[in-house]
TORBA-563344 format. One record per residue (C-alpha): residue number from 1; x, y, z; residue in three letters; chain. Coordinates in pm, whole numbers. Layout:
ATOM     k       px       py       pz     r   c
ATOM   NUM        X        Y        Z   ALA   A
...
This chain:
ATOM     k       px       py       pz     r   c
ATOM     1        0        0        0   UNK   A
ATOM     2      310      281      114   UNK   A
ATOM     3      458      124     -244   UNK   A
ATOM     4      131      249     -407   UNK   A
ATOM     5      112      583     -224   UNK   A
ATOM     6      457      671     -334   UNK   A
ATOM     7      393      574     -743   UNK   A
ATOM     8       61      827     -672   UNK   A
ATOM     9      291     1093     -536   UNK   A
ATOM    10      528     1063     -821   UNK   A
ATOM    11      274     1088    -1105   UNK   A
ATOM    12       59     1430    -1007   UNK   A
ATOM    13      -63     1609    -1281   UNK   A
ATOM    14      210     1892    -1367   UNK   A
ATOM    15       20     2245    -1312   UNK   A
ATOM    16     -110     2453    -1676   UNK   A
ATOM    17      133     2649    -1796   UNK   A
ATOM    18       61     3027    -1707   UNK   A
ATOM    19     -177     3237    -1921   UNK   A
ATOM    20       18     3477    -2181   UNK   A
ATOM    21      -33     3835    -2017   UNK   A
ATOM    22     -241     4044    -2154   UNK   A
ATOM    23      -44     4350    -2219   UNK   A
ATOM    24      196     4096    -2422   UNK   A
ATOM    25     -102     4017    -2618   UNK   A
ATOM    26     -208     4337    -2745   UNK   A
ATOM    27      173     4444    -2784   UNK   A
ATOM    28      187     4168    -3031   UNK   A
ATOM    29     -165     4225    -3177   UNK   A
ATOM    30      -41     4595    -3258   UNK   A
ATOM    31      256     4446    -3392   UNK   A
ATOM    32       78     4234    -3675   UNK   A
ATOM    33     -117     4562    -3719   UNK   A
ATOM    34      123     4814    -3754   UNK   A
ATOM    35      308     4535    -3991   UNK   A
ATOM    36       42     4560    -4244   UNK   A
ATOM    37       62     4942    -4288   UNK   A
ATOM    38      263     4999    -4637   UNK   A
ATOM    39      334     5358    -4737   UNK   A
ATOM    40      295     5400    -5131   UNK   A
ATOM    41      555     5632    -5370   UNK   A
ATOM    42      515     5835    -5677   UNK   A
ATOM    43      716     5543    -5915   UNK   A
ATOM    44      795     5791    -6154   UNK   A
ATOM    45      995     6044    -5931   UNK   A
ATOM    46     1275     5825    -5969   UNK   A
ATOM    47     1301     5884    -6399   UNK   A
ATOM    48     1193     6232    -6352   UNK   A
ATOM    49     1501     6338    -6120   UNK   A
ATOM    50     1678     6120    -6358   UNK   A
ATOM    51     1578     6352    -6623   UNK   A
ATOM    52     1608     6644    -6436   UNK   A
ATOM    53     2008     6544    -6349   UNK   A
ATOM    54     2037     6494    -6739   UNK   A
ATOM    55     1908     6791    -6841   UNK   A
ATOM    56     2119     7012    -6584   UNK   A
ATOM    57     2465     6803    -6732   UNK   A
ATOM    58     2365     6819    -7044   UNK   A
ATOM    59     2327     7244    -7012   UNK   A
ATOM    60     2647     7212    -6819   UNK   A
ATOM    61     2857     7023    -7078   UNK   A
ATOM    62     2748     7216    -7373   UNK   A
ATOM    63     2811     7594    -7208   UNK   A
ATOM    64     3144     7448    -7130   UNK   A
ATOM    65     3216     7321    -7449   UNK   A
ATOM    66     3115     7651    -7619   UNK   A
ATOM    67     3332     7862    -7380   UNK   A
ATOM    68     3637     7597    -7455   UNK   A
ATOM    69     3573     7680    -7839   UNK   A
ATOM    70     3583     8000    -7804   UNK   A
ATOM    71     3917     8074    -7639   UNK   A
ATOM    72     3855     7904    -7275   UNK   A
ATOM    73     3659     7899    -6987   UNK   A
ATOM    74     3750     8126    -6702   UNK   A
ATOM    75     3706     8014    -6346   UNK   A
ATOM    76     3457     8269    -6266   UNK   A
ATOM    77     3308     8173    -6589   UNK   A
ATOM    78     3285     7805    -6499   UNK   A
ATOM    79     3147     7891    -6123   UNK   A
ATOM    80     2859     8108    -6327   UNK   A
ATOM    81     2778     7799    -6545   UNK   A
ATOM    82     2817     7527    -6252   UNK   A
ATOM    83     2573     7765    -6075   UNK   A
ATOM    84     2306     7799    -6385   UNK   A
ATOM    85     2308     7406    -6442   UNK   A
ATOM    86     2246     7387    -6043   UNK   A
ATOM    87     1975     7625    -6063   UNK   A
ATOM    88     1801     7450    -6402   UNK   A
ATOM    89     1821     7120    -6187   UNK   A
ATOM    90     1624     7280    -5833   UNK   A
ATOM    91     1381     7384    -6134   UNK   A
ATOM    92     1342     7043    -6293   UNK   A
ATOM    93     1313     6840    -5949   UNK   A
ATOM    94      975     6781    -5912   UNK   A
ATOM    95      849     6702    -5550   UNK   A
ATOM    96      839     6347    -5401   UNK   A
ATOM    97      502     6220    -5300   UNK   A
ATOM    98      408     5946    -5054   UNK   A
ATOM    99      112     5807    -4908   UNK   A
ATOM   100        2     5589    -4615   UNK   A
ATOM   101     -312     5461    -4508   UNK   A
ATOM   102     -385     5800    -4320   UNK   A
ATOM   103      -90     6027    -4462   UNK   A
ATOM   104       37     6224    -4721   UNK   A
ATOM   105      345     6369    -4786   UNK   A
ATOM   106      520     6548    -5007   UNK   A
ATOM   107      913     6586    -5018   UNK   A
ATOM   108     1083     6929    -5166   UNK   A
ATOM   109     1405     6971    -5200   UNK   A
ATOM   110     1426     7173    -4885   UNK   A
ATOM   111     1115     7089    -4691   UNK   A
ATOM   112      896     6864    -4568   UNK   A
ATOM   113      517     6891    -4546   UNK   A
ATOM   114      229     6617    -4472   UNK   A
ATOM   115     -130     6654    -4374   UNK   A
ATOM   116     -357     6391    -4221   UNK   A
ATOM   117     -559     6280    -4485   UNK   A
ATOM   118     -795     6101    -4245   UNK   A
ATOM   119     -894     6422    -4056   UNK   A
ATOM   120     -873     6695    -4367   UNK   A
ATOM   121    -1119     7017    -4328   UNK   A
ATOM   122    -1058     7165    -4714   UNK   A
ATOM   123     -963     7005    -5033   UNK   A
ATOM   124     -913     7287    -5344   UNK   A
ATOM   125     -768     7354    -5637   UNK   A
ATOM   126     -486     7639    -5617   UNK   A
ATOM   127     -497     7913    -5842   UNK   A
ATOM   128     -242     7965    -6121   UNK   A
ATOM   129     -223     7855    -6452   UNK   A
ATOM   130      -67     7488    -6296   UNK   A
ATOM   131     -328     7394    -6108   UNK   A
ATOM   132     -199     7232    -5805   UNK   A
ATOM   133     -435     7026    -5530   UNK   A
ATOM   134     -422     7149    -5177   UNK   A
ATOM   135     -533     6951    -4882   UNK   A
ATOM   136     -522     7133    -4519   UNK   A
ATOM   137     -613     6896    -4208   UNK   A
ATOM   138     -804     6954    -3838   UNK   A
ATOM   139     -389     7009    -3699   UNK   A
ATOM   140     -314     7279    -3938   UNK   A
ATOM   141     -105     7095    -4189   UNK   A
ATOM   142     -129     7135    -4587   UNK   A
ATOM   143       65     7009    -4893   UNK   A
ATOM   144       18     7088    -5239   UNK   A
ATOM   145       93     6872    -5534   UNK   A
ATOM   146       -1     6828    -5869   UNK   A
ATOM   147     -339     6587    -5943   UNK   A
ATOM   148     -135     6420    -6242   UNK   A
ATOM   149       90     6203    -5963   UNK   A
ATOM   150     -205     6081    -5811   UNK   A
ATOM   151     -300     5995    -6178   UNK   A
ATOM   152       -7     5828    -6261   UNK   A
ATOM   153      -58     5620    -5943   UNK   A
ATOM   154     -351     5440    -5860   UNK   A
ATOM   155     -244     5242    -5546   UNK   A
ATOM   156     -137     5585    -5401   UNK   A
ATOM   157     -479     5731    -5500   UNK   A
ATOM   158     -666     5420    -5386   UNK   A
ATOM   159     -505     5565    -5009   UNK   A
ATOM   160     -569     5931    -5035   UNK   A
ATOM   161     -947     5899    -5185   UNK   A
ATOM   162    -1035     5639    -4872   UNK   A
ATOM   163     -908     5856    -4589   UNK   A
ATOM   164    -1040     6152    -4724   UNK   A
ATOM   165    -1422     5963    -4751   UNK   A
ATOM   166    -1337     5868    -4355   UNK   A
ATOM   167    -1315     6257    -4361   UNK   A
ATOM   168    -1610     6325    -4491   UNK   A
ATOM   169    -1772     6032    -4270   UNK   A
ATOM   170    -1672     6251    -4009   UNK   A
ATOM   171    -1760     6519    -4077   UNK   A
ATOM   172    -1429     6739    -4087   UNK   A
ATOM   173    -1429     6779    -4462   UNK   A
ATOM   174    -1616     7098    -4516   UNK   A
ATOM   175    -1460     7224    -4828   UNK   A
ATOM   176    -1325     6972    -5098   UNK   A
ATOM   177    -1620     6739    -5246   UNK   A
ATOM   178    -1564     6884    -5559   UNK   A
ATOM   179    -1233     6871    -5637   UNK   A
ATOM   180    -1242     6487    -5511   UNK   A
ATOM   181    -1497     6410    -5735   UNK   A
ATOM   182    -1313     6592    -6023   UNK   A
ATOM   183    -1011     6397    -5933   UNK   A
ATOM   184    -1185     6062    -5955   UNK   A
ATOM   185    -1333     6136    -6234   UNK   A
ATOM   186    -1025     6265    -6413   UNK   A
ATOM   187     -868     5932    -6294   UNK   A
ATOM   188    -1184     5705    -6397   UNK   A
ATOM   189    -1149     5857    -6736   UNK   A
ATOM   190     -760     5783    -6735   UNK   A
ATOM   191     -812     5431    -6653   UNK   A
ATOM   192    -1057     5362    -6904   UNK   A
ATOM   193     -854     5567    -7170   UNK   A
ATOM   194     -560     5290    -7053   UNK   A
ATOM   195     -802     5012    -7079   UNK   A
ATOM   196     -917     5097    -7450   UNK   A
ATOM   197     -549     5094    -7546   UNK   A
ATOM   198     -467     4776    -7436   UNK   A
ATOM   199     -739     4620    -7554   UNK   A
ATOM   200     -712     4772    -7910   UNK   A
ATOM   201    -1012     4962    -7909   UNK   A
C-alpha cells in the first residue's frame, strides 16, 4: 500500500502552464497591425530626377564646351555655369510624393510637409495657370501637389481617396467634395482611356 502511495505521489498532474499576459497580447496584436501598414511612392519620381540630373549636365557640358571653343573657360566663368546648371536642376526636381493609409506627404528639396488625410477640413484647387491640389487637415497641416501624380498612381490614390471619404464620414471635410470628385473622375477617365489601349479599341 506505502509502495502504491509513493507511485501516486510521483505521477501528479504537472500544473497549466501560465496564461500569456495580456499587455503581451495586445503588444503583439499591434505588432501584426502596424506590420500591415505599407506607405505608397510616386514610381515615376525616380526617372523624372533622372531627367532632371540629365538635363542640368547636359546644359552644363554644352556651355562648357562653347566657352572651350571660343578661347577658354574662365574660373569665374565656370562657377557662373556650374551655378546655372544647379539652378536648371532645383527647377526640374519635381516634388516626391508618398502616401500611407492616413498620410500624405510630399518631399521638396528643402522641406517637408504632410497633412492627415484622415482628418482633412478643405480640399481645393490652387490658383495659377498649374493647377496644383491642396489639402489642409483639423492640426493645421497642408501640402500641395499636382493631381497628375495621383493619376499616374492608382495604389497611391486608392489611399488618399479612402481617408479623405473617412473625412467626410466625419464630418471634418467641409470644403473639398468637388475637387475629389473631379479627381476621380479625371482618374476614372484615365483608366478607361488605358483600358481601351490595351485592348485595341
Amino acid at each position: 500500500m506505502k509502495r502504491m502511495t509513493e507511485r501516486a505521489e510521483t505521477h501528479e498532474p504537472a500544473e497549466p502552464p501560465d496564461a500569456p499576459d495580456a499587455g503581451h497580447a495586445r503588444a503583439g496584436a499591434g505588432a501584426r497591425a502596424g506590420a500591415g501598414i505599407t506607405e505608397v511612392h510616386d514610381m515615376a519620381w525616380p526617372g523624372e530626377a533622372r531627367a532632371a540630373a540629365g538635363c542640368a549636365a547636359l546644359l552644363l557640358a554644352v556651355a562648357l564646351a562653347v566657352d572651350t571653343a571660343d578661347g577658354g573657360t574662365t574660373p569665374l566663368g565656370a562657377v557662373g555655369w556650374i551655378g546655372l546648371a544647379a539652378l536648371l536642376f532645383v527647377i526640374l526636381l519635381p516634388a516626391r510624393v508618398s502616401a500611407g493609409p492616413d498620410r500624405l506627404t510630399v518631399r521638396g528639396l528643402w522641406a517637408r510637409r504632410s497633412v492627415r488625410t484622415d482628418r482633412l477640413v478643405s480640399v481645393r484647387w490652387s490658383n495659377g495657370v498649374a493647377q496644383h491640389l491642396v489639402l489642409r487637415d483639423a492640426d493645421g497641416g497642408h501640402v500641395e501637389l499636382d493631381p497628375r501624380v495621383l493619376v499616374a498612381n492608382p495604389p497611391l490614390w486608392r489611399l488618399v481617396d479612402a481617408a479623405a471619404r473617412v473625412s467626410d464620414e466625419r464630418g471634418s471635410l467641409l470644403c473639398g467634395g468637388t475637387a475629389l470628385k473631379q479627381v476621380r473622375q479625371r482618374i476614372d477617365r484615365e483608366t478607361a482611356e488605358n483600358v481601351f489601349k490595351v485592348s485595341g479599341l
